[in-house]
N, C-alpha and C positions, 0 to 999 in steps of 0.2 A: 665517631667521625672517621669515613674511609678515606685515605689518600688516593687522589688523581692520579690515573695515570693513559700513558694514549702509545698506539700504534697504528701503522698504515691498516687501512679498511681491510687490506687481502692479504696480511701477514699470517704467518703460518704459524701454527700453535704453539711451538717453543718460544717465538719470539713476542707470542702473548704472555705466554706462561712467563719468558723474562720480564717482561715489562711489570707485572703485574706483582713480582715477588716480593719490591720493597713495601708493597700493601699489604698484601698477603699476614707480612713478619711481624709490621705495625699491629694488624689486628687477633695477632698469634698473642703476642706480648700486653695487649691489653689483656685480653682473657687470663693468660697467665699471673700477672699481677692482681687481678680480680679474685681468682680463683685462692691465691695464698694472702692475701687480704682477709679474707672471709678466713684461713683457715686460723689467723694470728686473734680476730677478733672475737671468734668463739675462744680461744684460750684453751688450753691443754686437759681440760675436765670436756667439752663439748666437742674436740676435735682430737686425732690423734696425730702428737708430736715426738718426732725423731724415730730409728731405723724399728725398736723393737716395739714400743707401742701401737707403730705402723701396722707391724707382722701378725701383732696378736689381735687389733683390729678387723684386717682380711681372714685369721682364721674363725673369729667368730662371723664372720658375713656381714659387717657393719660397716665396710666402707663404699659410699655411694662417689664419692671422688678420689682416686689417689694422685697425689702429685710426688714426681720424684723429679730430681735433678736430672738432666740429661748425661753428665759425664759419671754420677755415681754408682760405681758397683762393689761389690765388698763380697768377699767370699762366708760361706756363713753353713747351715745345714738343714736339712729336711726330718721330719719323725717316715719313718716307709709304715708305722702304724697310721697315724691321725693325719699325717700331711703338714701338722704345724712347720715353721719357719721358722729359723733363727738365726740372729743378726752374727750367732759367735757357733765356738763350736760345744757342746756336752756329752757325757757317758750319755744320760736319760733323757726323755722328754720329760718336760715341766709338765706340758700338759695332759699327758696319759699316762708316764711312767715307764713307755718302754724306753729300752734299748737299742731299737733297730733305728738308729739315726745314719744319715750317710751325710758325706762332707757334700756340699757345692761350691764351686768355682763365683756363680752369683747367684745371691741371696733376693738381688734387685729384680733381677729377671725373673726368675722364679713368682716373687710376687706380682710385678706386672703381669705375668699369663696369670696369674690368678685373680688379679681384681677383673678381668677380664671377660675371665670365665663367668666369675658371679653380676656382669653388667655391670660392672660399676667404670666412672666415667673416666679416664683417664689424662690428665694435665703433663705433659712434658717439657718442665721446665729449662728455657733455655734464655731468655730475654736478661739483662743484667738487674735492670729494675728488678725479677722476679726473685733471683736471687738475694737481692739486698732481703729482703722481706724472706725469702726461707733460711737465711741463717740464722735466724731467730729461732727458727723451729727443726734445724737441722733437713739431711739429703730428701728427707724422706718424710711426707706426711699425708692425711688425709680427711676429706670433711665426712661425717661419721652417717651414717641412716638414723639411727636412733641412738 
């Protein structure tokens, strides 16, 4: 259900665009809540919950929606072999066993360009309702491909 809202016939586009953003946010925040809804109700075997399961989810190519918090970032590290992600920092990657890890400033960011890159849909959580519902599954989560 969209919220009404009205402007002069010959208003000028900002003053649309004003008029129109307490709809807009409404309809932001349903999605949002929808979207982390769905990921609480698949449960943590069907969906992937919290920062590192996130990560290793995007490096296998299994997320079709990420949602993150809009204020979360966390410093964390890349492999410069495979690309994997991670929430902390290590000597090795888990996933291939090299060495060649480099520090990142954000681990979030990193991952957002990468669900990206592989299409997958992206949810930017900002609404408070949608947070009630992702503390449950932490900053960071996503509803899986397969």
């Amino acid at each position: 259900m969209a919220k009404e809202f009205s402007v002069e016939i010959h208003a000028q586009p900002a003053a649309v665009a004003a008029a129109a953003e307490p709809a807009q946010r409404a309809i932001e925040a349903r999605e949002e809540v929808a979207t982390m809804q769905k990921v609480v109700d698949l449960g943590p075997d069907r969906s992937a919950w919290g920062e590192q399961p996130t990560l290793d989810a995007l490096w296998q190519g299994r997320v079709m929606t990420l949602a993150v918090d809009d204020t979360f970032c966390k410093p964390g590290s890349r492999c410069g072999n495979c690309g994997a992600l991670r929430a902390g920092s290590m000597p090795n990657c888990p996933v291939c066993g090299s060495d060649s890890i480099e520090a990142v400033v954000d681990v979030v960011e990193l991952a957002i360009e990468h669900a990206l890159e592989e299409k997958s849909a992206l949810e930017i959580v900002r609404s408070d309702a949608a947070r009630r519902l992702m503390a449950s599954v932490g900053p960071m989560a996503a509803l899986l491909r397969w």
